[in-house]
N, C-alpha and C positions, 0 to 999 in steps of 0.2 A: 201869948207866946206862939210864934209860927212853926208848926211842924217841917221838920226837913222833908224835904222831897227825896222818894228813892232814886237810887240810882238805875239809869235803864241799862238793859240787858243789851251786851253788845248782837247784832244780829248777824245770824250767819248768811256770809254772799252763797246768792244760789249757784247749783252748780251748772259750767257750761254744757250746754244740750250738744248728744252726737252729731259731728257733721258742720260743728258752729266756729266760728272763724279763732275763737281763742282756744277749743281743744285740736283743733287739727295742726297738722306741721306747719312751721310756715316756706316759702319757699325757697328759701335759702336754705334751710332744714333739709328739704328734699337734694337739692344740690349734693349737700356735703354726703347722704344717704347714698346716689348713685355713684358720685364720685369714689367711694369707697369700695362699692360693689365692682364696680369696673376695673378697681387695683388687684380684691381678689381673682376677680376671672382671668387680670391681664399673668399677673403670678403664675397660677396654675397653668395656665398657655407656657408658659416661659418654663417650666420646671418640666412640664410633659416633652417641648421641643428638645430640652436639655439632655434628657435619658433618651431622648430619640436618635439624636445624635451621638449621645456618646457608645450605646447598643451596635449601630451602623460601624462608628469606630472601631469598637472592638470586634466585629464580628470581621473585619475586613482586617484587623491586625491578627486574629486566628488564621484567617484564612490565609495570608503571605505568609504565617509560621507555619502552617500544615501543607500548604505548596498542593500539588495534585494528588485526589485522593480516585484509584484506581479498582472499580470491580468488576472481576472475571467473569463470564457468563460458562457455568458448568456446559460443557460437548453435550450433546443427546444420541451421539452415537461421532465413532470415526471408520477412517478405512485403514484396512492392509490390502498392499500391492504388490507385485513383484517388477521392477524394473529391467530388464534387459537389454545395456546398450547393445552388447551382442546376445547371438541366441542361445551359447554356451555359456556364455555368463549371467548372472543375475542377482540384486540385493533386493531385502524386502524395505520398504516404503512404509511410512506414517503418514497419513494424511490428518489434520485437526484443527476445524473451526474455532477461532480465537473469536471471542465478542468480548471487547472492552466497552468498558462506560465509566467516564472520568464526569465524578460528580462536584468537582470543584469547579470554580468561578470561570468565565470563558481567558480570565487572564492569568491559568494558573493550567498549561498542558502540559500532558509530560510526551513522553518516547522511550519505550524500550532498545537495551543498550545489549541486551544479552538473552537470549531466547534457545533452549536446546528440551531435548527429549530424555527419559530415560525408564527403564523399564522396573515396575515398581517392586520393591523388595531390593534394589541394589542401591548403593550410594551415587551422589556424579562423578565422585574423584573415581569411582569402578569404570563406568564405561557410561557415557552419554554421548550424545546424538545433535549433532548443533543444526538448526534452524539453515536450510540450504536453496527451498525452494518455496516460493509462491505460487501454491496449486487449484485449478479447477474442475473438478473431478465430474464427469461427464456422464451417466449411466443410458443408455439405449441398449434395445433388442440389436443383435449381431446379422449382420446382413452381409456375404461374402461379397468381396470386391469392391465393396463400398466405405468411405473413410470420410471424416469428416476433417473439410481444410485448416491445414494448422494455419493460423497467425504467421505472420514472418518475422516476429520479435520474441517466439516462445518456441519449445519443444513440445511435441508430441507423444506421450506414450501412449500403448495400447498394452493392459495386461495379458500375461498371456502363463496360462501352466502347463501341469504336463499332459493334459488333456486338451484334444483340439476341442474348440469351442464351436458349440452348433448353430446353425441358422435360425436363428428366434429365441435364443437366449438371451439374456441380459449381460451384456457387455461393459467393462469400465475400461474408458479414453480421460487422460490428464494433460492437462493443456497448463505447460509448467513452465513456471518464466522466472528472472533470477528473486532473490530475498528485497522485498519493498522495504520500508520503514514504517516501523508502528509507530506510527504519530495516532496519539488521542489528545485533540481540542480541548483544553475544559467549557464544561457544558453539552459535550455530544458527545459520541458512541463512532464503534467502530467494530468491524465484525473483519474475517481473513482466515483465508484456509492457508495453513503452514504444512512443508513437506519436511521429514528428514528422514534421511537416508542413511539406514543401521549400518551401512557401509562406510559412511564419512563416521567413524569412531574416535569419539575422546578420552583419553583414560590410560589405564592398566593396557600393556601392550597382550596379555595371557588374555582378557577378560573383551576387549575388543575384538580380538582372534577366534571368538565365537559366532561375530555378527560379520563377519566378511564376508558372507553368502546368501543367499536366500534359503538354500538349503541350511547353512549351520545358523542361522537366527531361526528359523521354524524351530529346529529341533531344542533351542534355545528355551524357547516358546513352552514346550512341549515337555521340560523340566521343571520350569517356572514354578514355585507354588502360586503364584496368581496368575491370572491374565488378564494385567492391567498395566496402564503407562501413565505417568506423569509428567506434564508439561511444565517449566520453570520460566518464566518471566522477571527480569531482573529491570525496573525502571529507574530513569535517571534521576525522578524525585522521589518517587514511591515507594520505592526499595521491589522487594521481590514477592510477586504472587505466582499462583502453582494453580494447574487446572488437571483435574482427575478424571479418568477414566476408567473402568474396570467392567468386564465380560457380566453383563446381567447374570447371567448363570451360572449357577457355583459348580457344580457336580462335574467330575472330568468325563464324565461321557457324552455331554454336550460340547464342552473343551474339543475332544476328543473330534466329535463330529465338526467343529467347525475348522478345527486346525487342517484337515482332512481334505475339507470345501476349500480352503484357502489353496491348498498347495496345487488339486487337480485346478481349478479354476486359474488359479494366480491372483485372486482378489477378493474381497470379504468384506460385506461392513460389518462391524463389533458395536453392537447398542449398549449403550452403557448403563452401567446400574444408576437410576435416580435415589434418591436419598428423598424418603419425606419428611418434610418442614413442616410447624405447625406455624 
């Protein structure tokens, strides 16, 4: 009798060695691998372009809804002056560097439409001061008989009080020409010494009736609880900003002294109190 034969043991195929043409991709493999990569990256491009533009979008449909946006540069000090078209007459003067800066887009300027003065503690509907002259306020040591050539397109003043003024003092001349236009560009700045004259009054006919002088606005001055002024700016897109001023020194005995200086003299700068910012 023939014994069966066993059966052989199936064998196991070896396995393909690293690097060997049937474990690696093949290359068509690699194709479809880059291909793929190339869709993510192109995507991502496409999504990042996407919020790119649509940011620009909206920042530019803010910006035509916000229109021009207008910041005041605080005065570091202003003048009072006494005007005299004649030598018996006289009103006192506000002199005050405006510095605008329109921080909106170059296609978004504005222009102040309405600009006046008013002395602080009162309302406008009381008595305010409307914007009458474009000034440049001139200060040199006084030398008699010498003057310095007006322009032929502006007036000239020279203050003047009730003390004659000595040779080698310091002198203020305003070389004053009519009201410009505040145009602020968007994208730039703009700076202007504004005059008004406490004698062109707005308001209450009682409450005007105080500054029709330079005499009755000193003494004006000189009741005041402060001695300070505020500027109003009323823009055509911006609406309305306001620039402050107020006498560094509180105590009325410097008040006192300087109101003093103004009237012999006829002129004064007033430094204004700064505010610190943190």
């Amino acid at each position: 009798m023939v014994e069966p034969k066993p059966t052989p043991r199936p064998r196991r195929s070896a396995k393909p060695k690293a690097g060997s043409e049937a474990g690696s991709a093949t290359p068509a493999r690699k194709d479809e691998l880059k291909t793929a990569g190339w869709r993510v990256t192109e995507a991502g491009a496409a999504v990042a372009a996407f919020l790119l533009s649509l940011s620009i979008f909206l920042l530019g449909t803010f910006q035509s809804i916000r229109g021009a946006e207008i910041v005041l540069l605080p005065p570091q000090y202003v003048y009072l002056y006494r005007d005299a078209p004649k030598p018996e007459t006289g009103v006192l003067v506000l002199a005050v560097e405006a510095g605008m800066i329109n921080t909106a887009r170059a296609d978004y300027g504005d222009v102040a439409i309405q600009v006046y003065a008013e002395l602080a503690g009162t309302t406008a509907e009381t008595a305010r001061f409307p914007y009458d002259a474009s000034v440049e306020p001139v200060t040199l040591p006084h030398e008699d008989g010498q003057w310095i050539e007006c322009p032929v397109d502006a007036r000239c003043v020279e203050a003047a009080g009730s003390v004659p003024i000595q040779a080698g003092q310091m002198s203020l001349r305003i070389i004053e020409r009519r009201p410009e236009l505040l145009s602020v560009p968007g994208g730039s700045a703009n700076s202007a010494w504004l005059g008004f004259a406490f004698g062109h009054c707005r308001g209450e006919s009682d409450a005007c009736g105080e500054f029709q002088s330079f005499e009755d606005a000193l003494q004006k001055l000189r009741d005041a609880p402060e001695l300070a002024f505020r500027v109003t700016l009323d823009f055509h897109s911006d609406g309305r900003k306001t620039i402050f001023c107020a006498f560094e020194k509180n105590d009325a005995a410097s008040r006192q002294r300087y109101l003093d200086f103004l009237e012999k003299r006829g002129w004064a700068t007033l430094r204004c109190r700064q505010e610190l910012r943190s």
